[in-house]
C-alpha positions as a LaTeX table, in Angstrom:
\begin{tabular}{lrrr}
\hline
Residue & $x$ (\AA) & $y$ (\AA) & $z$ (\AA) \\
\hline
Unk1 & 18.36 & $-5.41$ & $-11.41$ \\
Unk2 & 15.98 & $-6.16$ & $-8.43$ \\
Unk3 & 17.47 & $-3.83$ & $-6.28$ \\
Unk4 & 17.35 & $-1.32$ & $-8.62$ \\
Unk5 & 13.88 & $-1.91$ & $-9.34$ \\
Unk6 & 13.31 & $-2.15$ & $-5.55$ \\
Unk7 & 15.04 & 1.52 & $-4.72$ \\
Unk8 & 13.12 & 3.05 & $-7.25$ \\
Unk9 & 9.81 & 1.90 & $-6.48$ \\
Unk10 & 11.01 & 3.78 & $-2.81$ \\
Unk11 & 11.85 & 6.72 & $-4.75$ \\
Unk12 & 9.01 & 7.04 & $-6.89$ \\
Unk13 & 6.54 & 6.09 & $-4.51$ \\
Unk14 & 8.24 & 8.73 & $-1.84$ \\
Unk15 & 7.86 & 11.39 & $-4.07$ \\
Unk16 & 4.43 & 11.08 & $-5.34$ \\
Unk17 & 3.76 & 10.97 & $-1.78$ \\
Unk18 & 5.56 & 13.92 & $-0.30$ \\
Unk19 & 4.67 & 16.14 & $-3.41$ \\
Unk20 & 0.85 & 15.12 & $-2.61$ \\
Unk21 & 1.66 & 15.50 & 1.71 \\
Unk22 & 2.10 & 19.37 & 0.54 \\
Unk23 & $-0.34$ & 19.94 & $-2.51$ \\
Unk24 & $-2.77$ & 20.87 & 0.34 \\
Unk25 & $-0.92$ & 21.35 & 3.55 \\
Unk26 & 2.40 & 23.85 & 2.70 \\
Unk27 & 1.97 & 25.44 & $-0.37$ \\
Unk28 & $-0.35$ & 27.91 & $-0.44$ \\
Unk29 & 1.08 & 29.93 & $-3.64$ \\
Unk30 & $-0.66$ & 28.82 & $-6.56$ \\
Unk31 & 2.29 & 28.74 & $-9.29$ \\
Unk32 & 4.44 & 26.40 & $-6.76$ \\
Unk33 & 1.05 & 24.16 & $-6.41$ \\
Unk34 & 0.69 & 24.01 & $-10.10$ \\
Unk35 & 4.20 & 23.10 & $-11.03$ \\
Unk36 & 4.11 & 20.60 & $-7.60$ \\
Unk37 & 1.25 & 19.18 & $-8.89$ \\
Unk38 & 2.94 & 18.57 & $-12.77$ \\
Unk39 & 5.63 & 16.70 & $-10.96$ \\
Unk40 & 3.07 & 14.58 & $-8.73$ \\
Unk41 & 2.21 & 13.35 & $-11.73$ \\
Unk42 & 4.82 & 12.48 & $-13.15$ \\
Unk43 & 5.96 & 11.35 & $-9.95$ \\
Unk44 & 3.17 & 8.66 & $-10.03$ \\
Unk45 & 3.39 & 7.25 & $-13.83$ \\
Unk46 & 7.58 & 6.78 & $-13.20$ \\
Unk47 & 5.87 & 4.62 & $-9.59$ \\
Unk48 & 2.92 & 2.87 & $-11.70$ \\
Unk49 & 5.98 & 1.48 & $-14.51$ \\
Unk50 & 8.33 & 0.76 & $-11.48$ \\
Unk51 & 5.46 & $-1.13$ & $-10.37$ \\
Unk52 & 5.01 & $-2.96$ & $-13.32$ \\
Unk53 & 8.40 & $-3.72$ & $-14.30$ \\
Unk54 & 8.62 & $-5.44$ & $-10.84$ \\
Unk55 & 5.65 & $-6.82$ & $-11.61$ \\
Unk56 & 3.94 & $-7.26$ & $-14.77$ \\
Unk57 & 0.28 & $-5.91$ & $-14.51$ \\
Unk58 & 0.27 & $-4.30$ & $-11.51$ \\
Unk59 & $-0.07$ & $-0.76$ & $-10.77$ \\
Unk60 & $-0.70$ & 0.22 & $-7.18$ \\
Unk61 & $-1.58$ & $-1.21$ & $-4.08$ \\
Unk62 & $-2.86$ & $-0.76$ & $-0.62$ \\
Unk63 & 0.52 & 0.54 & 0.14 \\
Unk64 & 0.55 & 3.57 & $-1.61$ \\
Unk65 & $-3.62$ & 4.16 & $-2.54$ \\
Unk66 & $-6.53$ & 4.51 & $-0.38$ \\
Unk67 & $-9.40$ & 2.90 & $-0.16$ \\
Unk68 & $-10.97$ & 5.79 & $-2.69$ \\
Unk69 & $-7.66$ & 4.92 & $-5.20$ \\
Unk70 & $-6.01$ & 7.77 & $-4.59$ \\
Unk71 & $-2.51$ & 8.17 & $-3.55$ \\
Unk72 & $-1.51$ & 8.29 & 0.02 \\
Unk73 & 0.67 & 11.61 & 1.54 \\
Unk74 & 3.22 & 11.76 & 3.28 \\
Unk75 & 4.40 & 14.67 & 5.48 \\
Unk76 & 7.94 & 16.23 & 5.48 \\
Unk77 & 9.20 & 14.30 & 8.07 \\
Unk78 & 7.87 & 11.06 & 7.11 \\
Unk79 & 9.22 & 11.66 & 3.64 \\
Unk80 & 12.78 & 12.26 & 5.19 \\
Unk81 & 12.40 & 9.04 & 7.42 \\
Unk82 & 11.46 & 7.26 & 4.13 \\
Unk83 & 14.86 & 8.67 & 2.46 \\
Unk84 & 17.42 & 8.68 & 5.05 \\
Unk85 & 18.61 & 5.11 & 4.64 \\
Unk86 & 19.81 & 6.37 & 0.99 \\
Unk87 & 20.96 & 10.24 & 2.14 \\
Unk88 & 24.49 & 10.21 & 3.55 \\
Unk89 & 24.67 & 13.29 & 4.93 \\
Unk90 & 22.53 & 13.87 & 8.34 \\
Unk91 & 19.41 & 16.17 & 7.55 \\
Unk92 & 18.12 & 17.71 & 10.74 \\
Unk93 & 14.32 & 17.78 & 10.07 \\
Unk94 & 13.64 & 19.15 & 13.74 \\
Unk95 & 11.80 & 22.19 & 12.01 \\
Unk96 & 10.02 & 20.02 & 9.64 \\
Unk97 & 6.28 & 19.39 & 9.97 \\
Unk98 & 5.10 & 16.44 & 11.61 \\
\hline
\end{tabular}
């Protein structure tokens, strides 16, 4: 159960950061930043319960907010370093942005 809980808090908090890393930064056609932005935040209630079932109460910290309480980014390659140790097969992300 705790390693459950403890790959899907990497999930969940991955994603709400890589869909935020490209809210502002790739996408620059509005229907793809609308629907990316209805994931994000879905994205970040599945990471806030995660959170909580972990630990009871809590809902973000210092590792995933800034210091305005927002959610941290994460660019494409970042994301993919994040994810590798759960993707078996080898993603080249030379052409991703740093």
């Amino acid at each position: 159960y705790d390693s459950f809980l403890a790959v899907a808090q990497v999930f969940e908090d991955t994603g709400v950061r890589a869909y935020k890393g490209q809210a502002g930064n790739l996408i620059s056609n509005n229907d793809v930043l609308t629907a990316a932005l209805n994931i994000h935040s879905v994205e970040a209630r599945h990471a806030a319960y995660i959170r909580d079932l972990i630990s009871n109460g809590s809902f973000a910290d210092n590792t995933v907010i800034d210091m305005n309480g927002l959610d941290t980014s994460r660019m494409p390659s970042e994301v993919l370093a994040a994810a590798g140790a759960y993707i078996k097969t080898k993603i080249n992300g030379a052409n991703l942005p740093v």
